[in-house]
N, C-alpha and C positions, 0 to 999 in steps of 0.2 A: 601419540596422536591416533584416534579414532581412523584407520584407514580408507572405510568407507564411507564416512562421512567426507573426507579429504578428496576423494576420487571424484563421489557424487557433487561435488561444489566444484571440478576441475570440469568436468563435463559441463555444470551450468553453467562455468563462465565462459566456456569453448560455444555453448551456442547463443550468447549474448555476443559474442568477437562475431561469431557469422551474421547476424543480426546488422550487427553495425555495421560490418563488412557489404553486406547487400547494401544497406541504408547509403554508404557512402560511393559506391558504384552508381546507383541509379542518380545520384545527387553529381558528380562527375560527369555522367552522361548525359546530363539536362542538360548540364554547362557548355558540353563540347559539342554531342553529334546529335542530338535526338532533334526532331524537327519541332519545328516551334508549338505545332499543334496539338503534339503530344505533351505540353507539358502538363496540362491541365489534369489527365492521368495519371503523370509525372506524380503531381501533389498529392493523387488520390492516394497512389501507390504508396508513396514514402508515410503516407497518415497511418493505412494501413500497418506497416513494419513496423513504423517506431511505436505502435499502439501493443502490438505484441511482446516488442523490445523494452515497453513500459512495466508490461505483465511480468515478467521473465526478470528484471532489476529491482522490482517490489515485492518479489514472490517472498510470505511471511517464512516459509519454510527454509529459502536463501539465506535470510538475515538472521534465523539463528544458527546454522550450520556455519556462517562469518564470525557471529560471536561466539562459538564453542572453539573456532579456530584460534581466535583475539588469545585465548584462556589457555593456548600452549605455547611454545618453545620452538616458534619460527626464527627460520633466517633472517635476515633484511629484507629481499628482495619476497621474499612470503609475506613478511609485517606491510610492504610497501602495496601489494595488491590487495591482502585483505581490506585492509585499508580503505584503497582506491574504491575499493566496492562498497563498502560499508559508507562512505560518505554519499557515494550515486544513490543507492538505499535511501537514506535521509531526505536527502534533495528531494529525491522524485516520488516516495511516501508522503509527502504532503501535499503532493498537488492532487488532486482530483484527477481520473482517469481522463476523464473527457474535456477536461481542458485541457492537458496536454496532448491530447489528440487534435483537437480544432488549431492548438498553438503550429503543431506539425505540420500541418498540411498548410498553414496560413502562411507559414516560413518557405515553407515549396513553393507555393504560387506565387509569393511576393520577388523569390529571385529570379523566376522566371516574368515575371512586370518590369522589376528592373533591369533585365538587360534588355528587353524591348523601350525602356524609359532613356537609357544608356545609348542606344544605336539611333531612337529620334531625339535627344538631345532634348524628353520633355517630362521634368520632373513630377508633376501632376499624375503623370499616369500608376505611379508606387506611392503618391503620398498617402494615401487613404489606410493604405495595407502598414503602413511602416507606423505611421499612427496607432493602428490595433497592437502591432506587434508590440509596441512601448508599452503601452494597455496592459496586455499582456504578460508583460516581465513583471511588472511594479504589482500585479495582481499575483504572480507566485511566490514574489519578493513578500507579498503582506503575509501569504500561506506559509510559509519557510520560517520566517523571523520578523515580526511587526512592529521589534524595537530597534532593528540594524534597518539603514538606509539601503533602497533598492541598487545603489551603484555600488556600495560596500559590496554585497552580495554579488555582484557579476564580477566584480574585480575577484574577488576570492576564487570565482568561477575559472578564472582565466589566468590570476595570479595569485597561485595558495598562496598565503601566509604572507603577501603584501596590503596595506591599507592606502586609503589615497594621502594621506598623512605622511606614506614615505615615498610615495608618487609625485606629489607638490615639493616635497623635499628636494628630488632628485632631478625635477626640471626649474625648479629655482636655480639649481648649481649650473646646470645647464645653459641658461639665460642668462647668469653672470657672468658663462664663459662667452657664449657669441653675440651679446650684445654689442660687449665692445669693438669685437673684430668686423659687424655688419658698419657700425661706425667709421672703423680705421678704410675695409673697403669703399662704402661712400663716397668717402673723402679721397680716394687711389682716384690718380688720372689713367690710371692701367685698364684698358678695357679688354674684353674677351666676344671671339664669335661665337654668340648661343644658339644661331640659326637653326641649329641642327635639331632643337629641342623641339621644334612646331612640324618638322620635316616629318613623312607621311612613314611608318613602319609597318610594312607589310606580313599578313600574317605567316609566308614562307619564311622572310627572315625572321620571324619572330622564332619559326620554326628551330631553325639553324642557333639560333643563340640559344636557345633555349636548350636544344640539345647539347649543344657547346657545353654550358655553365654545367650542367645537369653530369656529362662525364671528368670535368675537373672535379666536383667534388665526391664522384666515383659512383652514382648512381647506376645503380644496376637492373637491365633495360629488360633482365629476362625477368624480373618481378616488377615490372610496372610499363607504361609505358606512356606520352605524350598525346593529349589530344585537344582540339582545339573547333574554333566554328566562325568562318568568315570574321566579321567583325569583333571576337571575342578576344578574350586572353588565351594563350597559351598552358594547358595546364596538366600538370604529371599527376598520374594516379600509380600506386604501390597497393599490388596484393598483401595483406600482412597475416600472420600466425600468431596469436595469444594464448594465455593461459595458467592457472597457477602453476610455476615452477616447483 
């Protein structure tokens, strides 16, 4: 294998990881501490990154150095990142720079609507935005592939190599198992105290449990840490390291 070609493509995907890495911090930070006023920057910002992180994923010169790699005598886990890149490539080579940029920033501003929509309890205030954003998908979805349905295409997005075809399959089976048992309970004179389920959970305990759950399954606190904001969720963020192996 071309070693410097292999190296140069090791560096490009280390600063596409920082990319994201930023992208994902500021996006974390909206959620937990940053003040509401700043979110609006918030959006600017994150437009900004992912607009560069667009540049940096579509670069024509990346996607041949991907396929000169495709053309040797990788491991798995080398097959599995080229890969991984080379499908990012495709996806995001078809959409038009600036709409993926207006998409970005439009997806910023909308989560910070909705947790202000979330905390008054008034949906109207993100419908407008969440609207565009459907707009928006089904509009990349036509750019991408304008004979696959646009929910095909997110599914794939979220779950390679599943279809909704095995999706409906698998909560059909689903359905046949708990319909009967919401029946059989129904019909139980056994009842249960659920009080607890409308009872007020504060976000210190939220704190505490979350911490809890988070070292049973052995999260480790000196690469990430828990952060949260009054009324919100509770939420862990993790520094991570990528890169071709």
């Amino acid at each position: 294998m071309n070693s410097a070609i292999r190296l140069h493509t090791k560096e490009h995907i280390a600063t596409i990881e920082h990319y994201k890495q930023a992208l994902s911090l500021l996006s974390w930070d909206a959620k937990t501490s940053a003040p509401l006023n700043s979110q609006k920057q918030h959006a600017t910002i994150q437009g900004t990154l992912s607009k560069e992180l667009y540049l940096l994923q579509t670069d024509p010169a990346f996607a041949k150095e991907l396929q000169h790699l495709q053309e040797h005598n990788l491991n798995q886990l080398q097959q599995k990142q080229v890969q991984h890149y080379w499908n990012i490539y495709q996806k995001l080579s078809a959409v038009p720079l600036e709409d993926y940029h207006q998409f970005s920033v439009l997806k910023a501003a909308t989560h910070a609507l909705w947790s202000q929509a979330r905390e008054q309890n008034e949906f109207k205030l993100v419908e407008d935005n969440l609207q565009q954003m459907i707009h928006m998908h089904k509009r990349f979805a036509e750019y991408r592939n304008p004979h696959l349905a646009p929910y095909e295409q997110l599914l794939e997005e979220y779950e390679p190599d599943v279809s909704s075809e095995t999706i409906d399959s698998l909560f059909q089976q689903i359905k046949d198992a708990i319909l009967p048992l919401l029946t059989k309970i129904k019909r139980s004179s056994i009842t249960h105290d659920t009080s607890f389920i409308s009872k007020p959970f504060s976000i210190e305990n939220q704190q505490k449990l979350g911490k809890h759950l988070l070292t049973a399954i052995g999260y480790n606190f000196k690469s990430g840490q828990i952060g949260s904001r009054s009324t919100r969720s509770v939420q862990a963020f993790t520094r991570k390291t990528h890169g071709l192996q």
